[in-house]
Structures are given as C-alpha cells and as structure tokens.
C-alpha positions in Angstrom: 21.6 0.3 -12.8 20.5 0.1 -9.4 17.2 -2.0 -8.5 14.7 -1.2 -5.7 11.6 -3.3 -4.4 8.9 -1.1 -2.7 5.9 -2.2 -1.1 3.5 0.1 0.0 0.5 -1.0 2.7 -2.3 1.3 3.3 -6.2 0.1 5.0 -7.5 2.6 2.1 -7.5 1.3 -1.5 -8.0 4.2 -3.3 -5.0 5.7 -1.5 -2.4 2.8 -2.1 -4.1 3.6 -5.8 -3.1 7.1 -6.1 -0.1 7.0 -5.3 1.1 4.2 -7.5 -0.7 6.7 -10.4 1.3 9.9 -8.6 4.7 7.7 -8.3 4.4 6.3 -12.3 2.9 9.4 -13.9 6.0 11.7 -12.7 7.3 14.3 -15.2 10.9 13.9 -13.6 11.7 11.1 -15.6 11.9 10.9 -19.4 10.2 6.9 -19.8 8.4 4.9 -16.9 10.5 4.2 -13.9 8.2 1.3 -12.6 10.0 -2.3 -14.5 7.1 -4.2 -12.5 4.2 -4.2 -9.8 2.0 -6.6 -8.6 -1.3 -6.3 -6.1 -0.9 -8.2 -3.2 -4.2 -10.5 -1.9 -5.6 -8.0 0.9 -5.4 -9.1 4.3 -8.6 -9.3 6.5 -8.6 -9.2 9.8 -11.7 -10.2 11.7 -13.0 -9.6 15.5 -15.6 -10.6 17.9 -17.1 -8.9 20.5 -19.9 -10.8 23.0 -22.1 -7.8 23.6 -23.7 -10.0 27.0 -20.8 -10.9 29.2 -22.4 -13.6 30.9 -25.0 -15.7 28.8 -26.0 -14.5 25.4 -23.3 -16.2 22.8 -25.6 -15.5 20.2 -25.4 -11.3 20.8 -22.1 -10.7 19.2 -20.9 -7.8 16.6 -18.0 -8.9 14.3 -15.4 -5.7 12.6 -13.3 -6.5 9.8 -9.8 -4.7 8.8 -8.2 -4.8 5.8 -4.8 -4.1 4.7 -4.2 -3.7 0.8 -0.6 -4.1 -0.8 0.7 -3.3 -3.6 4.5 -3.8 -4.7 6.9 -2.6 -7.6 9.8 -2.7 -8.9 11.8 -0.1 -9.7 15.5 0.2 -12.1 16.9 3.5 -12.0 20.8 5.2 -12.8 20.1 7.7 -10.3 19.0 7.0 -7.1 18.7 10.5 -6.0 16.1 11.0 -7.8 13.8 8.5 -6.2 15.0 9.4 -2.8 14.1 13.2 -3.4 10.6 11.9 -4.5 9.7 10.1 -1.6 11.4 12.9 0.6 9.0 15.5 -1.0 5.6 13.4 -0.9 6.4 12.5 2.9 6.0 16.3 3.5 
C-alpha cells in the first residue's frame, strides 16, 4: 500500500474547501481514500504603504494576504487512480 502527503495552498478558502469535498466524495473508489487531513493555521501577510512620501507617517493604508492550507494523507493500492484524478481536475 502506497502512501502520499498532499498539501494543497489556495488565498481562497472556500476553494481549498471544495476540493477537499470533490477529492473525498469521489465515486471512483469503493470506501474513503483520505486516512487523515489537517487545516494548517493560515498565513497573513501584511503591507504598508505611506500614501505622503515626504512627511505624513500617519497617512498610511495597510493590505493583508492570506494563504490557507490544508494537508491529507492518502493510502491507496493503485496509484493510477489518484494520478488520473488529479490529471482530469487540472483540465
């Protein structure tokens, strides 16, 4: 039995989200393929911008990024099948 760690990174949550659902609830599979997952803290990402470039420190606008992670584990006999999955939802 083979065993494969996936981590998947997206700055949407509801999309990480879906396609964890997509990736457990497929029909190719008789039980569960996904042994374990785990949500990784999100990572945020913060930057400041003076708006004055000479005097006012206090006129400044701040943007935020987030990354979201999520990572699973995975036990499957045949690999192929995964592979093939992850081809066809590239596309």
């Amino acid at each position: 039995m083979k065993t494969f760690n996936i981590t998947i990174k997206s700055k949407n949550k509801t999309s990480v989200n879906e396609f964890f659902l997509f990736f457990n609830g497929n029909k190719l599979y008789n039980s569960n393929v996904i042994k374990k997952y785990f949500q990784k803290k999100a990572k945020k990402k913060k930057l400041t911008i003076l708006k004055s470039p000479h005097v006012n420190k206090k006129a400044q606008e701040q943007f935020e990024n987030r990354l979201f992670k999520k990572q699973f584990k995975i036990q499957t006999t045949k690999k192929s099948k995964i592979f093939n999955l992850f081809k066809k939802n590239k596309l």
